[in-house]
C-alpha positions in Angstrom: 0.7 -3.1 -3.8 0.3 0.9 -4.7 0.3 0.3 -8.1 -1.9 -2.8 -8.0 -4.5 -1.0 -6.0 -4.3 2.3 -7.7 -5.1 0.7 -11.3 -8.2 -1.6 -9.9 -9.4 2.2 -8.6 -8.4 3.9 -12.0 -10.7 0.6 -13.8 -13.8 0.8 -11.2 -13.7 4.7 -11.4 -15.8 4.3 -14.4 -17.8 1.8 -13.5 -20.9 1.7 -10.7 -18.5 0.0 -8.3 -16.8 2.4 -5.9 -13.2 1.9 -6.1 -13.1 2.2 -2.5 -14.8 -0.3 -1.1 -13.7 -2.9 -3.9 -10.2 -2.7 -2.6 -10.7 -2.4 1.1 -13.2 -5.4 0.7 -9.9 -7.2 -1.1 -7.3 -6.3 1.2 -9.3 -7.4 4.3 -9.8 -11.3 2.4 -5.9 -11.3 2.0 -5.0 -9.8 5.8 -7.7 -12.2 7.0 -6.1 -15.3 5.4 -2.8 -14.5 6.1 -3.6 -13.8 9.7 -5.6 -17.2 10.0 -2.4 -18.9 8.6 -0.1 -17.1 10.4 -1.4 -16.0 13.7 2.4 -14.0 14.2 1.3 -11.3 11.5 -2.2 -10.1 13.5 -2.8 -6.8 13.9 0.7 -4.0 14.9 2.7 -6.9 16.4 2.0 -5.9 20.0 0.3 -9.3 20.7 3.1 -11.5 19.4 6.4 -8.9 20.5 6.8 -10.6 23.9 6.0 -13.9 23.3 8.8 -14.2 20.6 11.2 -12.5 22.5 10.3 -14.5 25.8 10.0 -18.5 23.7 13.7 -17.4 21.6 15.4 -17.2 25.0 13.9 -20.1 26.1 14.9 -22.1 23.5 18.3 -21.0 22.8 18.7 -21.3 26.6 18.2 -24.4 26.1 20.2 -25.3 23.2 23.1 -28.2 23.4 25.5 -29.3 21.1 23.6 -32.9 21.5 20.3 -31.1 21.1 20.4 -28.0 18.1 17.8 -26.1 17.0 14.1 -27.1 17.7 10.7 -26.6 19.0 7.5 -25.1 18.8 8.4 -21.8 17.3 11.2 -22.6 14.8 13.5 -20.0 12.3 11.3 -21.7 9.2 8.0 -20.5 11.1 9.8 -16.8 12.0 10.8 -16.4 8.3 7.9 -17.1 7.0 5.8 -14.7 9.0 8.2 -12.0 8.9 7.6 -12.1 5.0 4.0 -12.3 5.6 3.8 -9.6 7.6 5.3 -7.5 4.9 3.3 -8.4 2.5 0.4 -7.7 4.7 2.1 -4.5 5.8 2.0 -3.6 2.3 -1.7 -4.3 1.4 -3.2 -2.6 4.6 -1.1 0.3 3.7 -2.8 0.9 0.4 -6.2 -0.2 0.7 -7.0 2.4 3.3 -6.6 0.9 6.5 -6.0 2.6 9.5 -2.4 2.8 11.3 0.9 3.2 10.6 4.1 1.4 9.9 6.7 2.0 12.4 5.6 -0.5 14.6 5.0 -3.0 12.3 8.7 -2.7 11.0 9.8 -3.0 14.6 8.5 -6.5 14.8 9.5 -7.6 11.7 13.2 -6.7 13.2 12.0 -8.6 15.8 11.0 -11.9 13.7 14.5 -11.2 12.2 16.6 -11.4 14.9 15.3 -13.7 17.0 15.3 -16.1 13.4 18.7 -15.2 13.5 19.6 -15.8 17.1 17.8 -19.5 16.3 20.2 -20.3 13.6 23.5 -19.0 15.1 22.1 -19.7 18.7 26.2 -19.6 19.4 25.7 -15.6 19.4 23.5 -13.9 22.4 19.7 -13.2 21.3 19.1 -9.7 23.1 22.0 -8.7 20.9 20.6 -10.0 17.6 17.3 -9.4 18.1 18.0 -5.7 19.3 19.7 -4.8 16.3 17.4 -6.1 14.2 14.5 -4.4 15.7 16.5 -1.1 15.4 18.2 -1.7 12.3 15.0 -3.0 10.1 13.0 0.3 11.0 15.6 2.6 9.9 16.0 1.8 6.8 13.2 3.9 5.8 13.1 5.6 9.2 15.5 8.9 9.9 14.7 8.5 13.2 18.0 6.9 14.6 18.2 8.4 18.5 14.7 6.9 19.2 14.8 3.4 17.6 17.9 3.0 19.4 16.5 4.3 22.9 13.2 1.7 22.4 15.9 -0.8 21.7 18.1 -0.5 24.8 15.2 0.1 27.0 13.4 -3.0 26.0 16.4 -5.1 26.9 17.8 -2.5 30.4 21.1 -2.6 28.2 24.0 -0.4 29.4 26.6 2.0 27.6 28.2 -0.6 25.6 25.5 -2.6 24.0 24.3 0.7 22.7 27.3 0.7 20.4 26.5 -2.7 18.0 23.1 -1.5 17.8 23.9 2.4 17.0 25.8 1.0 14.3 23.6 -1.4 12.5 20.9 1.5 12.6 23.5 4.0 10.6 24.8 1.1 8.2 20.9 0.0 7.2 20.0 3.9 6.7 23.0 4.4 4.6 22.7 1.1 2.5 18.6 1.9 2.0 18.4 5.1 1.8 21.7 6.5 0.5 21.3 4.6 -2.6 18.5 6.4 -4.2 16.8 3.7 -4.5 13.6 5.4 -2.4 14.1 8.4 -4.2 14.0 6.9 -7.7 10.5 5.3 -6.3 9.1 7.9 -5.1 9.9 9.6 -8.3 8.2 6.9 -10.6 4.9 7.7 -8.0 4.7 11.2 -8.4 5.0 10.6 -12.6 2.3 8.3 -12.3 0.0 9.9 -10.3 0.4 13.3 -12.6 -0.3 11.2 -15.5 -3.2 10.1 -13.8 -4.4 13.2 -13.2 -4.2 14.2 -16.6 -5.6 11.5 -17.8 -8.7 12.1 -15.7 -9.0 15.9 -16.5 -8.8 15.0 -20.0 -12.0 12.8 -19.7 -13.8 15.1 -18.0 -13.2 18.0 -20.2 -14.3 15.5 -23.1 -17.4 14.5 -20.9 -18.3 18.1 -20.5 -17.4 19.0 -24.3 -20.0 16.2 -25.2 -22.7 17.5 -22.8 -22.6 20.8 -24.2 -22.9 19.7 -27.6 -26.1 17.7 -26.1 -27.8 20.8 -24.4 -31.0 21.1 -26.0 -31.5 24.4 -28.0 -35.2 25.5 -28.6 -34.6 27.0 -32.0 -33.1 24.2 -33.2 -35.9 21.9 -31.9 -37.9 23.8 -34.1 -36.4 24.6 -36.7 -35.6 20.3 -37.0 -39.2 19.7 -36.1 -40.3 22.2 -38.9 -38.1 20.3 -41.3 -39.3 17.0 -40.5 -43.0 18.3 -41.0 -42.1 19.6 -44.3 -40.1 16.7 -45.7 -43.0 14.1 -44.7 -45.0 15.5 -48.0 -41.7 15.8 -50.2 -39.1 13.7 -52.1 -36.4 12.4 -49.0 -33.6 12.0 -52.0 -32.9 16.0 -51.6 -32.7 18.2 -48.5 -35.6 20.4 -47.7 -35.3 24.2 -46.8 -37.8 25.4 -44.2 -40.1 28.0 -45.3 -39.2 31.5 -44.3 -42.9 32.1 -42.7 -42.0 28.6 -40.7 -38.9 30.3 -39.3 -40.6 33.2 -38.3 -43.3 31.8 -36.4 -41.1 29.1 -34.7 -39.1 31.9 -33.8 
């Protein structure tokens, strides 16, 4: 979404359109949609936290071995909105909304888990869906002592369910982040965005070569004007010379 955005700004910077508004105007149509399709992705997440957490309990509560997985909010429906709210995530992020993105990562832990605690409904949900809510986060997060203390203190858990959860959080920092793979991106950014600077100072030093070479000089004028006059009464095969008396009262 950063490069996509960045390169309809770079296009429109040329242009009468303000990049600006072009692509805030186009992320709002795609968060709109999205959000009418999937009412989960709205806004931080803080609408839809509770209810998710509150309707997977229910259902897995509920689960048999004569009646399996079902209902109104399904895995399928979780799944998909969890991606959605990525890709979401990602426009509103580079189109120049306003807000941040740790929330937003916390519920899509939470679609996550409780997906997860819907499919293997065998396992307990405040254990999957913790960790996922923890775990998603800091990937990109080095922030390990307070996603785990917003974890434990949504569910009231004690000194021993702190232990699955410290763990995913330290195993989904080391696997993102220790990689390089971030690194490596945020590299290619900052080599992009240099080049785009220099790409831009280099047409503005052109644009300000060229209206230098356009600044009107009144000698010249004259001197041209002179030479226009002159050739009107001569041959316009050869190149007339203004006459020195021209020059000096031009001058």
């Amino acid at each position: 979404m950063k490069q996509i955005f960045n390169r309809i700004r770079d296009r429109l910077e040329h242009t009468r359109l303000s990049g600006t508004i072009v692509t805030a105007v186009i992320g709002g149509c795609i968060v709109g949609t999205i959000s009418w399709v999937l009412p989960l992705t709205i806004g931080d997440g803080n609408i839809a936290f509770a209810p998710i957490i509150s309707l997977t309990f229910q259902q897995v509560q509920s689960y048999t071995m004569d009646d399996l997985p079902g209902g109104n909010m399904t895995a399928h429906l979780l799944i998909c909105s969890m991606f959605a709210k990525m890709f979401s995530l990602g426009v509103s992020m580079n189109c120049g909304f306003v807000g941040g993105f740790v929330f937003p990562m916390i519920t899509i832990g939470c679609m996550a888990g409780s997906a997860t605690a819907l499919i293997y409904y065998e396992q307990p949900p405040g254990f999957c869906i913790a960790c996922f809510m923890a775990a998603v986060p800091a990937g990109i997060c080095p922030m390990p002592f307070t996603l785990l203390g917003i974890a434990v203190y949504c569910f009231f858990f004690g000194l021993y369910q702190t232990v699955p959860i410290y763990i995913a959080i330290i195993t989904s920092y080391t696997v993102v982040c220790g990689t390089g793979i971030f690194r490596k991106l945020a590299d290619r950014g900052d080599a992009a965005a240099a080049l785009r600077a220099q790409q831009r100072d280099t047409d503005r030093n052109h644009t300000n070569d060229q209206s230098d070479m356009d600044v009107n000089n009144p000698i010249n004028d004259s001197l041209t004007s002179t030479i226009t006059a002159d050739s009107i009464y001569k041959k316009p095969t050869r190149p007339i010379a203004p006459r020195n008396d021209d020059l000096v009262s031009d001058v």
